[in-house]
N, C-alpha and C positions, 0 to 999 in steps of 0.2 A: 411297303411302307414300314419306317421303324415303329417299335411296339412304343416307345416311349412319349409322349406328349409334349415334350420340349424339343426334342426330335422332328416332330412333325412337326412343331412350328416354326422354327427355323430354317425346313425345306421349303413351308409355306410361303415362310415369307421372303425368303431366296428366290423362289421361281419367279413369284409375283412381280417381287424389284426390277428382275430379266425380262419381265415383259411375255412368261411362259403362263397356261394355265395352272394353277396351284395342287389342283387336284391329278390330273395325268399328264402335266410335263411337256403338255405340245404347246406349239409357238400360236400364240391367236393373233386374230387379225388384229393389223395400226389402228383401223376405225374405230374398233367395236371399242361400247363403253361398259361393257362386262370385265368382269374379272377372272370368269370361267369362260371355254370355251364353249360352243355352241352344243358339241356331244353333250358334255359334264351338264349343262344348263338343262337340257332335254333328263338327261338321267334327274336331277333331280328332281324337276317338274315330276313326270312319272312317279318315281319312289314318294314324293309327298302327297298326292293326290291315292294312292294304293295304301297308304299308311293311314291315309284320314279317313279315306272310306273304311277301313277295317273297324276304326276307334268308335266310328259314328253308329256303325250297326253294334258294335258289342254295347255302346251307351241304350241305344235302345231298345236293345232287348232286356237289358238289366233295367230300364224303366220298366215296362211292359211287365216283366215278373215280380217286381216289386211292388203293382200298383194291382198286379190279381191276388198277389198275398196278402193283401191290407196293410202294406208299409208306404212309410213317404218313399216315392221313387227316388227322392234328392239325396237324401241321407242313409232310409234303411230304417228311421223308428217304425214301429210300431204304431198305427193307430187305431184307436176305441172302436168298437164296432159302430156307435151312437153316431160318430164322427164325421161330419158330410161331406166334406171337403177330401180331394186328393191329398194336396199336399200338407204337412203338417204344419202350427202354428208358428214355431219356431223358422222352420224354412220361408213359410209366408209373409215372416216379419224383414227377413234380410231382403226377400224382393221385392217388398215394400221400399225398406233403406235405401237398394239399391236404383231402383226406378224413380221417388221423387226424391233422394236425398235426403229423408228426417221420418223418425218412426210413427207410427200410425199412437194416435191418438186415440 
């Protein structure tokens, strides 16, 4: 593959036009309503599921250490020792926002 980015998109979008996979240049089937062949589809299936399982244990382990140090797991402040809540106020007000749409009163 060329190093360059407009390079690549031009191959991209060459193969595609031709009716080729974009990614390795084989000819895919008339039916299929992919755009990738079936390998490349498989490949990235795979690769996104081994990428997201990686992303998910590193998130929570980095909760889990942040939350035995007495920080918000979300952010990383700091909270009081008095403090009873996990997470911090500031965090708790975005998930507030975020769940009914208007800040807590």
């Amino acid at each position: 593959m060329p190093a360059k980015a407009s390079e690549r998109r031009s191959i991209y979008n060459q193969r595609k036009k031709q009716g080729y996979c974009p990614r390795c240049g084989k000819k895919r089937r008339k039916n299929s309503r992919y755009i990738y062949c079936d390998d490349c589809r498989l490949f990235f299936r795979n690769y996104h599921d081994s990428v997201c399982e990686r992303l998910k244990e590193q998130r929570r382990n980095r909760y889990e250490e942040r939350k035995e140090q007495g920080s918000c797991p979300r952010c990383g402040k700091k909270l009081g020792k008095r403090y009873a809540k996990i997470i911090c106020p500031t965090c708790l007000e975005k998930q507030y926002e975020y769940n009914y749409g208007k800040k807590r009163s």
